[in-house]
N, C-alpha and C positions, 0 to 999 in steps of 0.2 A: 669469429673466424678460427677462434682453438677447437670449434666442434668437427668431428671427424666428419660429420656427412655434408656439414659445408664445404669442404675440403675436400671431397669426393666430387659435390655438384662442380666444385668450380675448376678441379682439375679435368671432368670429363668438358666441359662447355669448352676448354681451352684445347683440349686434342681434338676436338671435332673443326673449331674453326682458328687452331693457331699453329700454323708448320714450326715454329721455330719455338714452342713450348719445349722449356727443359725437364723430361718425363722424372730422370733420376731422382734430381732436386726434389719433385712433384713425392715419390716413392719415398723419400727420405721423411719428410712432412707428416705424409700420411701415417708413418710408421709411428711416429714419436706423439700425434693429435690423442687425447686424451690422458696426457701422464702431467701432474702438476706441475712440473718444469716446464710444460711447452708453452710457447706464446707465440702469436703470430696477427702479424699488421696487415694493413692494406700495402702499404711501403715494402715492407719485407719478401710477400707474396711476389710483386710485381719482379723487383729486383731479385731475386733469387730463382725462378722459372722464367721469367721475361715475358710473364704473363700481359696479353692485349686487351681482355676484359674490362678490366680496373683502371682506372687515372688517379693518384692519388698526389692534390698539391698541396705545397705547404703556406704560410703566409697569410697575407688579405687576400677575401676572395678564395682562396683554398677550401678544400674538402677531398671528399672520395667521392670518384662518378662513377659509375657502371653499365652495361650494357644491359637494354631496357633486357633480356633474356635471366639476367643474373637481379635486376633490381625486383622484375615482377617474381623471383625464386623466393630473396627477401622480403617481399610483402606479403610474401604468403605464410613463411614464417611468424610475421608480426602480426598476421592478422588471418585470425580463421575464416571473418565474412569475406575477405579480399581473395582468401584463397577459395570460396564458393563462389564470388562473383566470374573468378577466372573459368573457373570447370566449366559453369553457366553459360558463358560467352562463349567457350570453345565447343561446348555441343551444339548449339545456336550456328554458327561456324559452318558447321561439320553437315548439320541439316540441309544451309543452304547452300552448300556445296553439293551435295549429293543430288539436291532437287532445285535448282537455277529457278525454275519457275513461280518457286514461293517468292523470291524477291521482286520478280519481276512481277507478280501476284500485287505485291506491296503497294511497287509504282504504280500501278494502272489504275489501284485504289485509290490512292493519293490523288491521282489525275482529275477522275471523276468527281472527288469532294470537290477539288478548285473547282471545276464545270458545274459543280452543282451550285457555285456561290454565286457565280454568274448568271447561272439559271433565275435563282430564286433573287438577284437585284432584277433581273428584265421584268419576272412577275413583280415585284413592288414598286416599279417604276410604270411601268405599262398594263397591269391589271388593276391593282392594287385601289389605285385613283380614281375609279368607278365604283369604287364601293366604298360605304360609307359606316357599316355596323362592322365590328369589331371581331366578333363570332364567325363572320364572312371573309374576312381576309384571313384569317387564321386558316380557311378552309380552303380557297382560292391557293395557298403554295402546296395543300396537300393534294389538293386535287390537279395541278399541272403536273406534280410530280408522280403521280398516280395516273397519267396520261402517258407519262414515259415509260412506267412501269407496264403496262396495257400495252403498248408500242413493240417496247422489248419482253414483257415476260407474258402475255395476256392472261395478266390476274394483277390484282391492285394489290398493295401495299397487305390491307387486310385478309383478303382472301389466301391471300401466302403465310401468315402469321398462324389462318385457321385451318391451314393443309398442313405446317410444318409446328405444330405447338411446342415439341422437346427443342428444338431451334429458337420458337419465339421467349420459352422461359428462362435462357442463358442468354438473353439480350441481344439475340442476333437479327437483322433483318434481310430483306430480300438480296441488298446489297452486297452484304458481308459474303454469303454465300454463293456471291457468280462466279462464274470461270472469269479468266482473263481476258477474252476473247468477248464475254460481254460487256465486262467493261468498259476496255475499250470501244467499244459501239454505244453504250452507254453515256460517254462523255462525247461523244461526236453527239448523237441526238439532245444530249444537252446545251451545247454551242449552237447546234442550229435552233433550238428552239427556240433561243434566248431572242437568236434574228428575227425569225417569224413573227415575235411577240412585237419585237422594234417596229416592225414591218406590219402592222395592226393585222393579222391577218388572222384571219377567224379559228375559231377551237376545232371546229368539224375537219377544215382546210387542212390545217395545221397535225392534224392527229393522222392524217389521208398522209400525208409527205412524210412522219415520223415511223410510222408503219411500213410504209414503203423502203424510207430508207432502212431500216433495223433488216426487215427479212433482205436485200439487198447486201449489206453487206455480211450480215452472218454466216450467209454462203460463199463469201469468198474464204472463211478461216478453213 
């Protein structure tokens, strides 16, 4: 706290959100911060401006507390990765402030994996059990889900991979890159499909209803 730009930070944090900060005191501080005589406490701080930032107890259980504005100042001080994690998080921030949609991007992902878990138990519980080679069930979840992709994007899993190659070489797949708007219709034909499946009701059937619904609702977005 004898450092003069601490002492900047913490008298500017204190005029912004303390009316009854005493500036002089504050000026007096400032003036003297860097000459070998000076010394300055968390104690001293408070009590001499009547600064609100700081709590500083004595005893058991005592310490100095601070306001998370002035402790995250301080860890950036102590810590140059702490102070690149903060930058990081407040551009990330600032993104998804500017464009709402990317979060909401997020959720609608999110949605669809759960939907896809539920999907892919109806196939192992209700496909699954009819087949008995090993090479075939493997094949059986890609292919419902290559049903729903046919449904909603009419091209398979593969055929997207070999229309979009600079996409499939950074690991992306059909998924990552839908709108929001397919998503969500995405996880709906996922939950229903999962019925269908419960509901023994045939692949041809069942592709007729999933196709229906997608172009169905796509056009309400």
């Amino acid at each position: 706290m004898r450092n003069r730009n601490t002492l900047e930070f913490l008298g500017a944090w204190e005029m912004l959100h303390n009316p009854i900060f005493k500036g002089v005191e504050f000026d007096t501080f400032l003036h003297e911060a860097g000459a070998n005589r000076f010394n300055m406490t968390p104690r001293k701080w408070i009590e001499a401006t009547d600064a609100i930032g700081m709590i500083s107890k004595a005893g058991r259980n005592g310490g100095t507390y601070t306001h998370k504005d002035i402790a995250f100042e301080f860890g950036s001080w102590l810590s140059p990765v702490f102070r690149l994690y903060l930058i990081t998080e407040y551009q990330r921030l600032k993104e998804a402030e500017s464009n709402p949609m990317l979060g909401e991007w997020s959720v609608k992902r999110e949605l669809s994996k759960i939907n896809y878990i539920l999907h892919t138990d109806a196939v192992r519980d209700f496909v699954i059990p009819r087949i008995d080679v090993e090479r075939e069930k493997a094949y059986a979840y890609a292919d419902e889900a290559d049903m729903l992709n046919l449904a909603l994007w009419s091209c398979t899993a593969k055929q997207w991979r070999d229309a979009n190659p600079e996409y499939a070489k950074k690991g992306l797949n059909i998924r990552d890159t839908a709108s929001i708007n397919e998503l969500v219709v995405l996880a709906n034909l996922e939950s229903f499909n999962a019925e269908l499946l419960k509901r023994d009701i045939d692949k041809s059937a069942r592709y007729a209803c999933l196709r229906e619904m997608s172009e169905r609702q796509l056009t309400r977005f």
